[in-house]
C-alpha positions in Angstrom: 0.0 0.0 0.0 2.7 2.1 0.8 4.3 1.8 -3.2 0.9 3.3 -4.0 0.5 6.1 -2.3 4.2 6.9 -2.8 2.6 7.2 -7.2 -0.3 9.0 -5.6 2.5 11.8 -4.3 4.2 11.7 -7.5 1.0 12.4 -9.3 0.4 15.3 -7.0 4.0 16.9 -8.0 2.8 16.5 -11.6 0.9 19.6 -10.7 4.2 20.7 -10.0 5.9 19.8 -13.1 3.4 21.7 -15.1 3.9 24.3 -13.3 7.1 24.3 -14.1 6.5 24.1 -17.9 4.7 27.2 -17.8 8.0 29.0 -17.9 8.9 27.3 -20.6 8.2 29.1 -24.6 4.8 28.6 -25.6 5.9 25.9 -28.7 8.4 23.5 -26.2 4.8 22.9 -24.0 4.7 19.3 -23.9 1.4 17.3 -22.3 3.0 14.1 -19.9 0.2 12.4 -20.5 0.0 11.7 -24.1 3.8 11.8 -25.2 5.4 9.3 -26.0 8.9 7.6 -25.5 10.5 8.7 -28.9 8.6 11.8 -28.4 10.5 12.6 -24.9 13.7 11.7 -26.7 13.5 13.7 -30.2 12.9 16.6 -27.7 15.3 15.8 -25.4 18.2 15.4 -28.5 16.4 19.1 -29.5 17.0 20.9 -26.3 20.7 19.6 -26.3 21.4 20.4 -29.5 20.0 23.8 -29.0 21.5 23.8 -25.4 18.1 25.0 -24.0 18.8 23.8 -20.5 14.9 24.3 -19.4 14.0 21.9 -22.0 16.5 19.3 -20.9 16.0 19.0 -17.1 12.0 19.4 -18.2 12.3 15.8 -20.8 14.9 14.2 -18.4 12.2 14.3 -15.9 9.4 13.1 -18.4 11.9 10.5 -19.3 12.1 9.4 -16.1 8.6 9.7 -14.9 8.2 7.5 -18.0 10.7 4.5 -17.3 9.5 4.5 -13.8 5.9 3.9 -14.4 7.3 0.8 -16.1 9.5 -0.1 -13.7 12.7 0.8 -15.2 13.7 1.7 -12.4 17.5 2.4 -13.1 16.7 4.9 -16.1 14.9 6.4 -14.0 16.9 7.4 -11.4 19.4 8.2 -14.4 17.2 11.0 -15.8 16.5 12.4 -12.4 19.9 12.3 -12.1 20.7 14.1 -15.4 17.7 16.6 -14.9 19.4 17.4 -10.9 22.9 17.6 -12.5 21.2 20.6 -15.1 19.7 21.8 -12.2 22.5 21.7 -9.6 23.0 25.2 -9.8 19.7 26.8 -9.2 17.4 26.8 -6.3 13.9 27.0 -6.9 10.5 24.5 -6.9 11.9 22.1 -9.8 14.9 21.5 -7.8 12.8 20.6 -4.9 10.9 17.9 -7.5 13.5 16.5 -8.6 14.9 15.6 -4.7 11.3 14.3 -3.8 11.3 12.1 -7.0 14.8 10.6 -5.9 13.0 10.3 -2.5 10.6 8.2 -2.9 12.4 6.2 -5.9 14.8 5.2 -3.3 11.6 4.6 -0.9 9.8 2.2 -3.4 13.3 0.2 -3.8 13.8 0.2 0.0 16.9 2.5 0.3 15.9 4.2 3.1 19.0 6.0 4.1 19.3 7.1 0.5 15.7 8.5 0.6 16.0 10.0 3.5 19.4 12.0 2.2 17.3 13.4 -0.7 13.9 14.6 1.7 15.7 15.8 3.7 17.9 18.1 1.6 14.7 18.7 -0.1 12.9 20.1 2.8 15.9 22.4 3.9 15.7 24.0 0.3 11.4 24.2 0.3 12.0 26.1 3.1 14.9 28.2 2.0 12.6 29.5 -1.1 9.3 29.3 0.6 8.1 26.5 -1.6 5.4 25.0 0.6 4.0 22.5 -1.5 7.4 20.7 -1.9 8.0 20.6 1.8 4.7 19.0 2.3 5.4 16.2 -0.3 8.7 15.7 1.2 7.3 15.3 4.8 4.6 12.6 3.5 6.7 10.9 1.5 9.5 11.1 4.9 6.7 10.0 7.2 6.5 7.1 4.4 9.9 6.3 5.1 9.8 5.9 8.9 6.9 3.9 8.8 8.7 1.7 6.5 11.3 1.9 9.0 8.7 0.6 11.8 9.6 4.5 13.6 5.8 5.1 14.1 5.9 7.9 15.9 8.6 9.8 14.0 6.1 9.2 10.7 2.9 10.4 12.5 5.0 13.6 13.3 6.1 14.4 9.4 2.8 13.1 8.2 1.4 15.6 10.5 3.7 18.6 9.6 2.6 17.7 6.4 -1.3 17.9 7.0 -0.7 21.3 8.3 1.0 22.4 5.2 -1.8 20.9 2.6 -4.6 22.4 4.8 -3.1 25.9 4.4 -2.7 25.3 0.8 -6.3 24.3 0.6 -4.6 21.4 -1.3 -7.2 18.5 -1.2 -5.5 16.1 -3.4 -2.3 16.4 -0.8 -5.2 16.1 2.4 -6.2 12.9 0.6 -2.9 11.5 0.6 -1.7 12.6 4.2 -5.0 11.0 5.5 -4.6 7.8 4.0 -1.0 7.8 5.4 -1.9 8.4 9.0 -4.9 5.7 8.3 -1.9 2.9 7.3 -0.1 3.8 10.2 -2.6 3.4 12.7 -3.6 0.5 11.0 0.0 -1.0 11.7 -0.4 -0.1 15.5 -4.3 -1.7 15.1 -5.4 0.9 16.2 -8.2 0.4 13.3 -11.2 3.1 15.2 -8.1 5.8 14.1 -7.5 4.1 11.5 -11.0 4.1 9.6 -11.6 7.7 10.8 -8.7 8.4 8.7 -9.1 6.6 5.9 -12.7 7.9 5.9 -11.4 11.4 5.7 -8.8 10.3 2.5 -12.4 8.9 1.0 -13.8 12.2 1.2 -11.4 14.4 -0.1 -10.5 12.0 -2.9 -14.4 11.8 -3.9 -14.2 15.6 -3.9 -11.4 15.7 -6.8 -13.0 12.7 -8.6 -9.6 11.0 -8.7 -9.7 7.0 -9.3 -7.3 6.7 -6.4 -10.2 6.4 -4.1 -10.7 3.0 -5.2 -7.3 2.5 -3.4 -9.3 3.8 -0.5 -12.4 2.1 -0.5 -10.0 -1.6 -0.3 -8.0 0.3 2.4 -12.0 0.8 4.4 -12.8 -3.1 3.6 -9.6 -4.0 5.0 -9.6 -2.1 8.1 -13.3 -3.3 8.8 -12.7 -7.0 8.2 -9.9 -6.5 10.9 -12.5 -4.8 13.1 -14.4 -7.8 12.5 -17.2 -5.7 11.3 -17.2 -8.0 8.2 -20.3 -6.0 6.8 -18.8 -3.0 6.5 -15.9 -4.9 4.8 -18.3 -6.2 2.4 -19.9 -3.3 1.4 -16.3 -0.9 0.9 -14.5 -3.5 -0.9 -17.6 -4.5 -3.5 -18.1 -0.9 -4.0 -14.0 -0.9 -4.6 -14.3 -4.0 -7.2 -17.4 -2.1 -8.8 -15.6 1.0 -9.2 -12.7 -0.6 -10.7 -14.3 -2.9 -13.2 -16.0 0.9 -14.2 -12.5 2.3 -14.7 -11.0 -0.8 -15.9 -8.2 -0.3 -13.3 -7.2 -4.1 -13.2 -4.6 -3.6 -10.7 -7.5 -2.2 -7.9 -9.4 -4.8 -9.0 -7.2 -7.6 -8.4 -6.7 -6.2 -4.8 -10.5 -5.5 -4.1 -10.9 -9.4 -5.6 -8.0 -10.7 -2.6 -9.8 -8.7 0.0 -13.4 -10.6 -0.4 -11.4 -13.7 -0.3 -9.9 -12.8 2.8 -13.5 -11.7 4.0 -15.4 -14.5 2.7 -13.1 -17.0 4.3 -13.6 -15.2 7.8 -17.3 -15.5 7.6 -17.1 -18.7 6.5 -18.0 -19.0 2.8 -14.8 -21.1 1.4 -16.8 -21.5 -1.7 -16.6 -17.7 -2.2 -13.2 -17.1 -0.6 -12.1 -19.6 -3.3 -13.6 -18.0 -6.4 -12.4 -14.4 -5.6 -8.7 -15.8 -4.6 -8.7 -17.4 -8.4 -10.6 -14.3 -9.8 -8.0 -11.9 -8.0 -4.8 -14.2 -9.4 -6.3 -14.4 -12.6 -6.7 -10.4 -12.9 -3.0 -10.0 -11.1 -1.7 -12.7 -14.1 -3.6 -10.4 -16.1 -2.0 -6.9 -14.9 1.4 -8.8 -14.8 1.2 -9.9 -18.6 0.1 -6.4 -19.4 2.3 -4.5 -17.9 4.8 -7.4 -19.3 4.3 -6.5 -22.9 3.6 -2.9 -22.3 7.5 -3.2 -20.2 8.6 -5.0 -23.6 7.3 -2.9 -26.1 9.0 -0.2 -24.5 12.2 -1.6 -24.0 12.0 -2.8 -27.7 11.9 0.6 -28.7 14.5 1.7 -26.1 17.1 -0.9 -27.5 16.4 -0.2 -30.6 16.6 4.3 -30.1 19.8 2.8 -28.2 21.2 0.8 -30.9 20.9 3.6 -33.1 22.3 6.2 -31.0 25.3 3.7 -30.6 25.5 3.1 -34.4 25.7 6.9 -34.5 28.2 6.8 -31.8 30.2 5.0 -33.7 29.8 6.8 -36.9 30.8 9.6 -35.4 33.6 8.1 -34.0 34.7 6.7 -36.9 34.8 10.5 -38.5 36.2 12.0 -35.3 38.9 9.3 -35.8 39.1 10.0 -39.4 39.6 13.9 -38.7 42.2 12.9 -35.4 44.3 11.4 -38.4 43.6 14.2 -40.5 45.2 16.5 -37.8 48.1 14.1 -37.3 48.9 14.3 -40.3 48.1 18.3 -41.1 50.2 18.0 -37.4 53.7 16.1 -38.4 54.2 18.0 -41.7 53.8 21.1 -39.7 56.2 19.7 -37.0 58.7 18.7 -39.7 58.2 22.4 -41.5 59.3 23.6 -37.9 62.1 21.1 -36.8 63.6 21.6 -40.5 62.9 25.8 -39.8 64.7 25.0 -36.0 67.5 23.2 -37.7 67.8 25.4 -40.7 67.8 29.0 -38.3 70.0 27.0 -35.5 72.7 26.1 -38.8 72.3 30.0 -39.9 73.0 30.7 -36.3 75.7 28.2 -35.7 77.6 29.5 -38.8 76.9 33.6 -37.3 78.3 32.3 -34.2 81.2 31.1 -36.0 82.1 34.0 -38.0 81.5 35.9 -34.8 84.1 34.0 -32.9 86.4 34.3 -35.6 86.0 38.1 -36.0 86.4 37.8 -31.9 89.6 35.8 -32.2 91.0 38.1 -35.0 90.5 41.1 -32.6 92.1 38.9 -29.6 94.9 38.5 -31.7 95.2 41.8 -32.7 94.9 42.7 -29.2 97.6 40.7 -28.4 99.4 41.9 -31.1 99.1 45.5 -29.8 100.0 44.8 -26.1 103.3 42.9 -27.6 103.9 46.1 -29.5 103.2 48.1 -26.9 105.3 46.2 -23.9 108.5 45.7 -27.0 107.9 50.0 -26.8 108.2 50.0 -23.5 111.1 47.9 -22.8 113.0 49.7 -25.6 111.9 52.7 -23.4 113.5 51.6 -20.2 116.4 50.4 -22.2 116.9 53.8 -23.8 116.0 55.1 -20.3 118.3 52.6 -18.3 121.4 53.4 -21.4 120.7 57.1 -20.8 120.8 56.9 -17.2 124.4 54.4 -17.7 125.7 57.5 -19.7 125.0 60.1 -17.6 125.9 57.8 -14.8 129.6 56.7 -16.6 129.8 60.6 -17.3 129.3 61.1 -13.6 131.9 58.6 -12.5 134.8 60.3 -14.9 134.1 63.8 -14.1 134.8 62.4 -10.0 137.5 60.0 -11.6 139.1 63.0 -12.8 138.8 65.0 -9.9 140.4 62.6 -8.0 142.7 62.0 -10.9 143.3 65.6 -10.8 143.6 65.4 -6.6 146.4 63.0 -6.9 148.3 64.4 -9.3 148.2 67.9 -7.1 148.7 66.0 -4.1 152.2 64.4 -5.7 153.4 67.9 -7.3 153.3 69.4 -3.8 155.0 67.1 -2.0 158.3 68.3 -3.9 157.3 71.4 -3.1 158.3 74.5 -0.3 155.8 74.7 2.9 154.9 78.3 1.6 153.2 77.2 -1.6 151.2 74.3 -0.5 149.0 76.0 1.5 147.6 78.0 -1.0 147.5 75.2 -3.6 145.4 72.9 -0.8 143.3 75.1 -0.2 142.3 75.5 -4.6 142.2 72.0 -4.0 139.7 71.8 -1.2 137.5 74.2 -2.8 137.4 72.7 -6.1 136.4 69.3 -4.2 133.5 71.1 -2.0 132.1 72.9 -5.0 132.1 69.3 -7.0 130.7 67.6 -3.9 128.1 70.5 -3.2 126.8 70.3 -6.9 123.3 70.0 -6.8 123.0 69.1 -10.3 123.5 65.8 -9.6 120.4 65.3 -7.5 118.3 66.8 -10.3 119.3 63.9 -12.4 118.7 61.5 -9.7 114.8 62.9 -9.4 114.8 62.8 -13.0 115.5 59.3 -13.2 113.9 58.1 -9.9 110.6 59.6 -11.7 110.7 57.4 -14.1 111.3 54.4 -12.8 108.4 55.1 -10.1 106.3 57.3 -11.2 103.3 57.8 -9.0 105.6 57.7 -6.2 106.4 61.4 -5.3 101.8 61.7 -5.2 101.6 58.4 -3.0 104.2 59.9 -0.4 102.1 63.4 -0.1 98.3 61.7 0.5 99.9 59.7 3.3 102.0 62.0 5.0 100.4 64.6 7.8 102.6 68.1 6.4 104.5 68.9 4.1 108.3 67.3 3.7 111.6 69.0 3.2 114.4 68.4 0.9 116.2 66.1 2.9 113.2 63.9 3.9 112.0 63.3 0.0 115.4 62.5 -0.6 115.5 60.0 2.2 112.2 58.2 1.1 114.1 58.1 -2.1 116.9 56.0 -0.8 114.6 54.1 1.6 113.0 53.0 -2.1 115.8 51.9 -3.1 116.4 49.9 -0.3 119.5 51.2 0.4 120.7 50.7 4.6 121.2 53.1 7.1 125.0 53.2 6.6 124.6 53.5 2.9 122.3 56.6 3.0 124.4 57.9 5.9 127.3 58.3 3.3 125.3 59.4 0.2 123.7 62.4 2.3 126.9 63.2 4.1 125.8 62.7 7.7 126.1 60.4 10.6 124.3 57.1 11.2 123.1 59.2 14.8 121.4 61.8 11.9 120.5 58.7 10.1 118.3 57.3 12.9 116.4 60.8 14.0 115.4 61.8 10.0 113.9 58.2 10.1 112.0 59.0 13.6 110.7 62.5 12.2 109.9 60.7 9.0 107.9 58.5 10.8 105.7 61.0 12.9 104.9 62.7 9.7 103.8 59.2 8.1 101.9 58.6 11.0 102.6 55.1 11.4 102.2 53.0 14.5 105.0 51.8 16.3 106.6 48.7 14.9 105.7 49.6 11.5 108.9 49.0 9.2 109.4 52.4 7.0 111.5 50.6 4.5 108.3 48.3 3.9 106.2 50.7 3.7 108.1 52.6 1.2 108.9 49.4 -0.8 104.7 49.1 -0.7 103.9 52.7 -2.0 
């Protein structure tokens, strides 16, 4: 019974559905009732091709309303599926269908944790977007689920929060349903007084929309009454059921209303009776079963054979994509050749640039090298011309004293022949001649001269470092010290004592400022 008045909720969201059409353009309108299966799918193909995304969640849920009323029960939770995937990103009333439809799918195959996932989420989006006609199918068809579940009290409570909801709707079709609902859940406690008052109530509103589904009703009276015992009662509901389906041809109410006199009849005692409505109630179930047999195989006839179609298209069109991939391999490895021979070609123009480049680059290095040869053979014949000038002047220097003293021996021997009273005069010519030679400053000119070029930057070096200025005698003391010549040494070139020697170097010193233990001679050979 439950199954049942799980379709009877999916009927009443086909109000819904329609609803949802309305938004649709006036040519896509498409009646549920009377379309059929290639129908839903040349629309379906239509809206995809025309990416008309209304269109496609509206025929995936057609689609699957369609394979579930046959039982396909798998396509159908594929084209909710489809149509919720579409849909993912919006919240509004078709959303909340879609979620219901998974509901109660899951509820008819007895995956109640699954059922419950998609209520549940549905009822936290009806009321997110006040959508109160959703919530109260998703509390029904929840209620549904815990009764399944044997929680009795948990479904009276959502069956109830969903009563509340169709009665401020006015929604009679939804009252029918909730009350029908309660009445099977009483029934399962036996409490069958609650029970009948309910199912009474489900009678009513039913008979007020003139919807066959109170034939589903009228059994659910009989049965209630025959477990009351009141077995007239029973008789009367359930004979008014089996009349009312042999009026509407609704063999599937019929075969039920056919079980339930049997069940009667046996408890009053007619076995005859019991025994002709058991084998008139299989015979109209066989019945159903064939029908809905060949109507299950028709369909899946044409199914296989849309299906076998689409695949041969499938495969067509793989076939071409393959035939265009191979295209654009092709189209692709001449144009990779064209640019591995262009890489190759512009890397061997480059190579040879490179080439010439180093060449030219080696030319200049040798040129270069050629020039600094030049230029170092310049300056050595520079230094020699210096070094042979300096010899000269040097040899030049050595005979002019040579001949002094040359002169001062030959002066010395004359006047030791000589009276007392001429050698006076004549040493004293002598003496002078000797002081003036000695004295002659020319000489250190020409020692400047040459020091100069030898060190250059020496004379600048000496005046950033030193704290005033220096005299004569100092410069030519850092001179000698350059020249690494000793104490002693410079003691005789400047014509002093090695006592005079030591106190120039002090003064030097202070001027330098250098610390204590510095070595001048060092620091003059590091200038």
């Amino acid at each position: 019974m439950i199954k049942e008045r799980i379709v009877f909720l999916m009927l009443l969201m086909f109000g819904l559905q329609m609803h949802y059409s309305q938004d649709l353009p006036e040519k896509n309108k498409l009646n549920p009732v009377g379309t059929s299966f290639l129908g839903f799918k040349n629309r379906l193909k239509d809206a995809i091709r025309k990416q008309d995304t209304s269109n496609i969640i509206y025929n995936h849920i057609l689609l699957a309303d369609f394979y579930r009323d046959l039982g396909v029960t798998n396509e159908a939770v594929h084209h909710y599926n489809e149509a919720l995937l579409f849909h993912s990103k919006v919240s509004d009333s078709t959303h909340v269908i879609i979620l219901n439809n998974l509901g109660s799918i899951n509820l008819e195959a007895d995956q109640y944790a699954i059922a419950k996932s998609y209520l549940q989420k549905s009822l936290r989006l009806s009321r997110t977007i006040d959508f109160q006609k959703g919530e109260a199918v998703a509390y029904a068809s929840l209620g549904a689920v815990y009764e399944k579940e044997g929680e009795y009290d948990q479904g009276l409570k959502c069956q109830n929060k969903s009563l509340r909801l169709f009665s401020a709707l006015g929604d009679y079709e939804g009252l029918a349903v909730v009350y029908e609902n309660i009445g099977s859940i009483y029934e399962d406690l036996q409490q069958y007084d609650k029970a009948y008052t309910y199912f009474k109530s489900a009678y009513e509103y039913f008979y007020r929309v003139n919807d066959d589904r109170k034939i589903s009703i009228l059994n659910n009276l009989g049965d209630v009454n025959r477990k009351k015992g009141d077995f007239e009662k029973a008789f009367f509901y359930t004979n008014k059921a089996k009349y009312e389906a042999e009026r509407t041809n609704n063999v599937h109410q019929l075969s039920s209303a056919l079980k339930d006199l049997s069940k009667t009849s046996k408890l009053t005692g007619d076995h005859l009776k019991a025994f002709d409505y058991l084998n008139a109630s299989i015979y109209k179930y066989k019945e159903e079963q064939k029908l809905r047999r060949i109507q299950q195989m028709n369909t899946l006839q044409i199914v296989y054979g849309v299906k076998e179609r689409e695949a041969k298209i499938a495969l067509l069109t793989k076939q071409n994509e393959l035939n265009r991939a191979n295209q654009r391999t092709v189209v692709f490895v001449i144009f990779l050749v064209i640019i591995i021979f262009a890489i190759v070609f512009f890397n061997y123009r480059k190579k040879k640039d490179q080439r010439f480049k180093i060449e030219q680059y080696k030319q200049q290095l040798l040129k270069a090298d050629l020039d600094k040869k030049i230029a170092e053979e310049e300056s050595l014949q520079r230094e020699i011309q210096i070094k042979t000038s300096s010899l000269s002047k040097y040899s030049l220097h050595l005979a002019h004293k040579n001949k002094v003293l040359s002169d001062v021996s030959s002066t010395l021997i004359k006047l030791k022949d000589r009276e007392r009273m001429f050698i006076k005069p004549k040493l004293e010519g002598l003496i002078a001649e000797i002081k003036a030679d000695i004295e002659d400053e020319q000489g250190w000119v020409d020692f400047i001269k040459y020091f100069e070029q030898i060190h250059p930057d020496f004379f600048k070096k000496i005046h950033k470092v030193t704290s005033g200025n220096l005299s004569t005698a100092e410069m030519r003391l850092c001179m000698l010290l350059r020249l690494s010549l000793t104490s002693k040494e410079i003691a005789s070139v400047l014509r002093i004592t090695p006592d005079s020697i030591r106190i120039a170097r002090y003064r030097l010193r202070k001027k330098l400022l250098l610390e204590k233990g510095s070595n001048l001679q060092n620091f003059m050979l590091d200038l």
